[in-house]
Structures are given as C-alpha cells and as structure tokens.
C-alpha positions in Angstrom: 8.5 -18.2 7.1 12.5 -18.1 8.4 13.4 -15.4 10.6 15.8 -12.8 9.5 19.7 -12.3 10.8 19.9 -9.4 12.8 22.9 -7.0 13.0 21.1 -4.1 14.5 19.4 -2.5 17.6 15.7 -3.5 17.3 14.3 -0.7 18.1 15.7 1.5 15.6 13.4 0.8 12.4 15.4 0.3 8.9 16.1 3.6 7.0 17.0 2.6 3.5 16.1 -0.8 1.1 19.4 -1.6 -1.1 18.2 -3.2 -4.0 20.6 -5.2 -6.2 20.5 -4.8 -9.8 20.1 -8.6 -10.9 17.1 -8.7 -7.7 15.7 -5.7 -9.6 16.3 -7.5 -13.3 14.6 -11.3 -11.8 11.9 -9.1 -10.5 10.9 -7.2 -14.2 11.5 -10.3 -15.5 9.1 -11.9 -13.8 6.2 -9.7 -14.4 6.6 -9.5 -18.3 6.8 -13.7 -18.2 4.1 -14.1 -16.0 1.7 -11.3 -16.8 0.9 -11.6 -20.8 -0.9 -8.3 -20.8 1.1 -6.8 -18.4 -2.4 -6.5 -15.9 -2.1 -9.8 -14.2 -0.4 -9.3 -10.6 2.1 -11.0 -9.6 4.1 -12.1 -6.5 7.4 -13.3 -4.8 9.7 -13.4 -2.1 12.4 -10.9 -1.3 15.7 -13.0 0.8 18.6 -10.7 2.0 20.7 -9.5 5.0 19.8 -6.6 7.6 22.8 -4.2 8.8 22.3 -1.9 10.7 19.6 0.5 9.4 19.9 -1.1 6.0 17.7 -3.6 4.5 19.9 -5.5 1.9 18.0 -7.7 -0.3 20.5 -9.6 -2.6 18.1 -12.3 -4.0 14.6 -13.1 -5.1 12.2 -16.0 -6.1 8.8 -16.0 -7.7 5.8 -17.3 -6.1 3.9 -19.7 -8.7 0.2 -19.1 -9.4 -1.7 -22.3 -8.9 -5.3 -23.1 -7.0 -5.5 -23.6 -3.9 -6.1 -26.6 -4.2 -3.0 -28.1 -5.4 -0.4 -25.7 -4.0 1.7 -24.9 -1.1 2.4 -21.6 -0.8 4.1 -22.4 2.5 5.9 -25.5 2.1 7.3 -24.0 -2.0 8.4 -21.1 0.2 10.3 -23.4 3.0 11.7 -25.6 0.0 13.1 -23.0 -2.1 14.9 -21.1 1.0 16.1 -25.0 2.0 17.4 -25.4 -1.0 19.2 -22.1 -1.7 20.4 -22.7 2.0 22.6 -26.4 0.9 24.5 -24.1 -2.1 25.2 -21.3 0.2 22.8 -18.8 -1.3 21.3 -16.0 0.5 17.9 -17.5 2.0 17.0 -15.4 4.9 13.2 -13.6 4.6 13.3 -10.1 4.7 9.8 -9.5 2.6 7.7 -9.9 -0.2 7.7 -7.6 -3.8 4.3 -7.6 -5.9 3.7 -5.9 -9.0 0.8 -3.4 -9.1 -1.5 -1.9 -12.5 -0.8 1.8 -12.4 -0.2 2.3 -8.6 -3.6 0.1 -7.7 -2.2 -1.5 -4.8 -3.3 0.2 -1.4 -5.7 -2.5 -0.4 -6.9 -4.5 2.5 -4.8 -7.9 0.5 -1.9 -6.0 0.7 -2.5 -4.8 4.7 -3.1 -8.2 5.4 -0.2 -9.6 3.7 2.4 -7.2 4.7 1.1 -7.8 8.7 1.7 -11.2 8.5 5.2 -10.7 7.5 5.7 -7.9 9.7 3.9 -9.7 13.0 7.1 -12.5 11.8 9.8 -10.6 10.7 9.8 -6.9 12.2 12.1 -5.6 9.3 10.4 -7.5 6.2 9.2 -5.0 3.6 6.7 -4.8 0.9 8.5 -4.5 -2.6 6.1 -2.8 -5.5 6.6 -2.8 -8.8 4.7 -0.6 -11.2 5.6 -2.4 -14.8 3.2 0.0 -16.9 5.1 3.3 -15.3 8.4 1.6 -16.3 7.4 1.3 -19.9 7.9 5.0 -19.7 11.2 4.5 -18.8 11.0 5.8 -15.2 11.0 2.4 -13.0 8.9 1.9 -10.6 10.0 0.1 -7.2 8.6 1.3 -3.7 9.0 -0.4 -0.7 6.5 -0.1 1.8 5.8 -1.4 5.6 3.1 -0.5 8.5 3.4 1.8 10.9 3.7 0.4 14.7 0.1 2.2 15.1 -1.3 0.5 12.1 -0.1 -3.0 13.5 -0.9 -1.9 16.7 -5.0 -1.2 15.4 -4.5 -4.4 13.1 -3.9 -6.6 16.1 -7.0 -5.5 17.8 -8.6 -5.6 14.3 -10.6 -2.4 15.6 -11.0 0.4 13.2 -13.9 2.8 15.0 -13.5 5.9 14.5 -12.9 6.7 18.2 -9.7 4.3 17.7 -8.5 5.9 15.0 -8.7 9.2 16.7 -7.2 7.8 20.2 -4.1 6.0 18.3 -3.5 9.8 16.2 -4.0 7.8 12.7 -4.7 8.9 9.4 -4.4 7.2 5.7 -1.3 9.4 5.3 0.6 7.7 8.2 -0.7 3.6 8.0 1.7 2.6 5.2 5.3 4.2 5.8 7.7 4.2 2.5 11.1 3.7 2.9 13.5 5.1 -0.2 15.0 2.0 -2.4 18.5 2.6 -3.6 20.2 0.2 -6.6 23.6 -1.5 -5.9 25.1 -2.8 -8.4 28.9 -4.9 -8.6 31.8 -3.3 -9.9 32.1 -5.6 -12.5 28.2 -4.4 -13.6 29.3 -1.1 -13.3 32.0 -1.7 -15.8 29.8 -3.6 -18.3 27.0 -1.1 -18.1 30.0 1.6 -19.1 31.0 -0.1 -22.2 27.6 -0.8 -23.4 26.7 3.2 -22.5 29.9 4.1 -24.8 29.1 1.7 -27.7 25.7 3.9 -27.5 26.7 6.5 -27.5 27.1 7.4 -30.7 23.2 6.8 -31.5 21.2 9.7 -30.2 17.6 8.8 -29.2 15.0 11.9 -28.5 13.0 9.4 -26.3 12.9 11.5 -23.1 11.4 14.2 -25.0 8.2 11.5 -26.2 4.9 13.4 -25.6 2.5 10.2 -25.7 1.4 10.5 -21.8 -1.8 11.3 -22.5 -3.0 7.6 -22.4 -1.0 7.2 -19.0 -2.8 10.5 -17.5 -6.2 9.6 -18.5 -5.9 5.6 -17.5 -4.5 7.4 -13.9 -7.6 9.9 -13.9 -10.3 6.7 -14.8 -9.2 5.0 -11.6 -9.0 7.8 -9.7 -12.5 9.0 -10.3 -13.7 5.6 -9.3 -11.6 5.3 -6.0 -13.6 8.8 -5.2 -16.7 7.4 -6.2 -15.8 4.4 -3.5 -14.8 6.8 -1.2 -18.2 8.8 -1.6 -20.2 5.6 -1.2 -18.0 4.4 1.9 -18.3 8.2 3.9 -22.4 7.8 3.0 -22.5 4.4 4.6 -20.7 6.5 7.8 -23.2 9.2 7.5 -25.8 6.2 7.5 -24.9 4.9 10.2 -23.9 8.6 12.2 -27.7 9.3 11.8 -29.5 5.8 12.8 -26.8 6.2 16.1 -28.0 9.8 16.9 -31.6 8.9 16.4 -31.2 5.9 18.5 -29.8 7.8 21.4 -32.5 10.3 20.9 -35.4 8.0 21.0 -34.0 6.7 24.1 -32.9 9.8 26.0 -36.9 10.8 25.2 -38.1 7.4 27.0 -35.7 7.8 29.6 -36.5 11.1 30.5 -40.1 10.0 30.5 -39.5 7.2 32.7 -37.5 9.3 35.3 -40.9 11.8 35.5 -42.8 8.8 35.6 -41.0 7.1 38.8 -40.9 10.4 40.3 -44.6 10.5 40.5 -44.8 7.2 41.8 -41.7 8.2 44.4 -44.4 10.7 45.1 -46.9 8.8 46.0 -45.3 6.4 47.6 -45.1 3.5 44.9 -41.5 1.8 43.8 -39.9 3.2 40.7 -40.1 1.1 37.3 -36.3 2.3 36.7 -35.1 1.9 33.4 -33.4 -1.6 32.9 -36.5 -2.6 30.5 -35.9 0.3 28.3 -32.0 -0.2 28.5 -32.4 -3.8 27.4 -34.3 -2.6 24.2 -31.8 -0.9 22.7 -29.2 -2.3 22.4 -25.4 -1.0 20.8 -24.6 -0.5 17.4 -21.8 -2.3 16.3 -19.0 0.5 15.7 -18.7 1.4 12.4 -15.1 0.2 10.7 -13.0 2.5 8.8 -10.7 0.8 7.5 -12.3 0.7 4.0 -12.2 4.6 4.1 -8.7 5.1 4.9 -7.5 2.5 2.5 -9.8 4.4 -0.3 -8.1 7.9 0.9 -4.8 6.5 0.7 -5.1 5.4 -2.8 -6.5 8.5 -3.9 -3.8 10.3 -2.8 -1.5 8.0 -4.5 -2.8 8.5 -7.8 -3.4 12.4 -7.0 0.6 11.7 -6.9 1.2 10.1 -9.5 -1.2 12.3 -11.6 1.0 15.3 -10.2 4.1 14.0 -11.2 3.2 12.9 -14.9 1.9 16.6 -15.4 4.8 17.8 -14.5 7.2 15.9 -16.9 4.6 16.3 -19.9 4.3 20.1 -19.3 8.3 20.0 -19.3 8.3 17.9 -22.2 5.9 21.0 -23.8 8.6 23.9 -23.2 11.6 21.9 -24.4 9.4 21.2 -27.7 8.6 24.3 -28.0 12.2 25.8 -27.4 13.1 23.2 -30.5 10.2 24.6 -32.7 11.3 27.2 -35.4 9.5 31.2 -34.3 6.8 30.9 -37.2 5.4 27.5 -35.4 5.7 28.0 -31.5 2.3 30.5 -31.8 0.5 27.0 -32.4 1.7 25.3 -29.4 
C-alpha cells in the first residue's frame, strides 16, 4: 500500500473529499458491471492528491473478485499503481470506495478494513456507494474514516465496557463522515450544459414518482432485524452482568466467612487460613466486548436515517400531488 503526498499539517484532519465526476462515473460503473443484481458488493481503490484540508481523489480502479486462492489482492494493487505510475497517472493511495445494499455497511469488515488503511495512510477514506438509493435518482456517496479514539480502542483491540466509558465513546462518534463534493472540468461543465439544453424541451414529472414504498419497507425489514441483533447482543451483556454479580457475591459470602473464621482461630491462638485458596477458585471473567453492540447501534441509526429522510420526500411528494389534483379528488388523498 503506497503512502500518500502530503501538502498539509498532520495534525489537522481533512475537512472535505472532492470527488471527480469521471471517479464518480468509473465507480457506478463498476457496481452495475460487476453486481448483476445490483446486491453483490463490490470494491476498489481510491488514488488522488491531499492539499491542505482537502482530500482530492482524481482516479479510481476496481479490485477483481477471485478466491483466495489464486489472487493477489496486494501485489494487483502495487501493479496497477506501478503501472499508472510509468504514464504519469495519479497513483498515490488515499482509500478504498465499496458499494453497500441499502445503507448495510456499518460492520466489523468495514472497521477492519478502513484501520488498516488508516494505521498506513492517516488521511485514506472509506468511499460508499449506495447503488439501490441512486436508482431513485438521489446518489449515494459517503465517505467515512475512524475517529482517533476508535483507532486508538482498535489498536488495543479492547472493547469492555469500562474502555468504552474511559475513552468517552459511543456508536455515534466511531465512524466520522466527512461531506463529498463533485468537481467536474470546464469542458464537462460545458458538455453537461448542452446536453441539459437539448433536454430541455422534454419535461419529465419523475421527481414527483410516488413508488418509495418498496424502498421504505426493504429499509424497515433490515432495520427490524438489526434491533432484533441488537436485542440478542444487550441479553448476552445482561448474561454476562448477572453470572459477574453472582460471582462476586458468592465470593464476598466465602470471604466474609473466612475472615470470621481466622478471627476465631486469631483468637485462640491458631494461624489464619487467609484467603489465597478461595481467590484462586474464582477466577476473572473475561470482559465482555462491545464492539458487536455499537456496530449494531450504529447501523440502526443509519437506517432510522435513511428511513427519516425517504418519509420526508414521499410525504412532500403527497402535498405537491395533491396541490395538482382537481377540488372534487383531493378529499380522497
């Protein structure tokens, strides 16, 4: 993986993604070659240029899917950025993109991925692209990193509760999203002008297409099973909260016992047993990991997000209709 150019202060974090428009374009095009029904994920490498507190990503590659077993994710990487190297194309690392199946991508894959290329490259990004929300012509590209606590807690690869509280993190602050802006050349800007003028003259009602329902209740599916997850992952917590308690109450019980015990030996002049033996008999429970649980919460809130946002448009969508609808027909709306 080939470390980025820097033309900043390092310790100021980048502020803004700038996306071109053919990056953007390779990237869509991509997904709907790769994924035949539009489920299958897919993955690639982001190359590009920091300045200042801009990310600039000017060019793109996919990553092929093969087995493990006969491919080098590695060494196609290294090639590809050799190669684009020799003809004086961008080939620095700044990230990775991935497409996702409506907003399903807060996972432990995508923590571990985006550490790797963070621990490497401090400004690399995660790039995600939603291809099912873009069929509803709204596209879909977020770009994400970790927070320096969340690297900090992945390095240590602790995730207790206790840690979690010490380092002040929650599932709202591990992933941190950093707004995308297109760029585009003049001479795109021109050519998307004439093609907008030439269509002008054909007026589509498309914005005002009610048919989100099947988008809403897809979004509602998965999030009633990420709560279900997330109801099964707090039990397993509440699991383990009691067997700790009842552990430490069991032996608070035979160490106060003992104690009363070596006092009336004290008493009459015998040595104490102490309470090594009793120590040694119970021994730790393994702290319980959240990580599962603040991945879950995240991606709930994502979809609640999502969910909130599609509402909104459809229930515009609804008064515009009905402004459009003659008096004697809006009653039935």
């Amino acid at each position: 993986m080939a470390s980025s150019r820097r033309h900043r202060n390092a310790d100021v974090p980048v502020e803004i993604v700038q996306l071109e428009g053919l990056v953007a374009l390779k990237i869509i095009k991509h997904c709907e070659e790769e994924s035949d029904d539009g489920i299958d994920l897919v993955q690639g490498v982001l190359l590009g240029l920091v300045v200042d507190q801009k990310l600039e990503i000017t060019n793109c590659f996919p990553i092929p899917r093969a087995s493990a077993d006969e491919f080098d994710n590695l060494k196609f990487q290294m090639e590809v950025m050799r190669n684009l190297r020799h003809v004086n194309v961008d080939h620095l690392h700044v990230g990775w993109y991935q497409s996702t199946f409506y907003g399903s991508f807060l996972n432990k894959t995508l923590l571990d991925s985006q550490f790797t290329y963070q621990s490497q490259i401090e400004e690399s990004v995660a790039l995600i692209y939603d291809p099912t929300k873009t069929a509803k012509d709204q596209l879909s590209l977020r770009a994400f990193r970790l927070s320096k606590a969340m690297m900090e807690m992945r390095k240590k690869e602790d995730f207790s509760a206790e840690t979690i509280k010490a380092n002040g993190l929650s599932f709202e602050t591990m992933f941190e999203e950093i707004p995308v802006v297109l760029r585009n050349s003049h001479l795109n800007n021109v050519t998307l002008c004439e093609i907008e003028s030439k269509l002008a003259s054909k007026k589509t009602f498309n914005n005002l297409d009610m048919a989100t329902g099947n988008v809403m209740e897809n979004y509602l599916r998965l999030l009633m099973d990420s709560v279900e997850d997330l109801s099964q992952d707090t039990n397993k917590y509440l699991n383990y909260q009691k067997l700790f308690l009842k552990q430490q109450y069991s032996k608070d019980q035979q160490i106060a016992k003992r104690q009363a015990e070596d006092a009336d030996r004290i008493s009459r002049g015998e040595e104490p047993l102490g309470t090594d033996d009793i120590l040694k008999n119970f021994k730790p429970l393994p702290p319980a990991q959240r990580l599962e649980g603040l991945l879950l919460s995240s991606q709930v809130q994502t979809y609640s997000d999502e969910l909130l946002q599609f509402a909104t448009q459809s229930f515009g969508k609804l008064f515009m209709a009905k402004s459009l609808q003659p008096p004697s027909s809006t009653n039935s709306i």
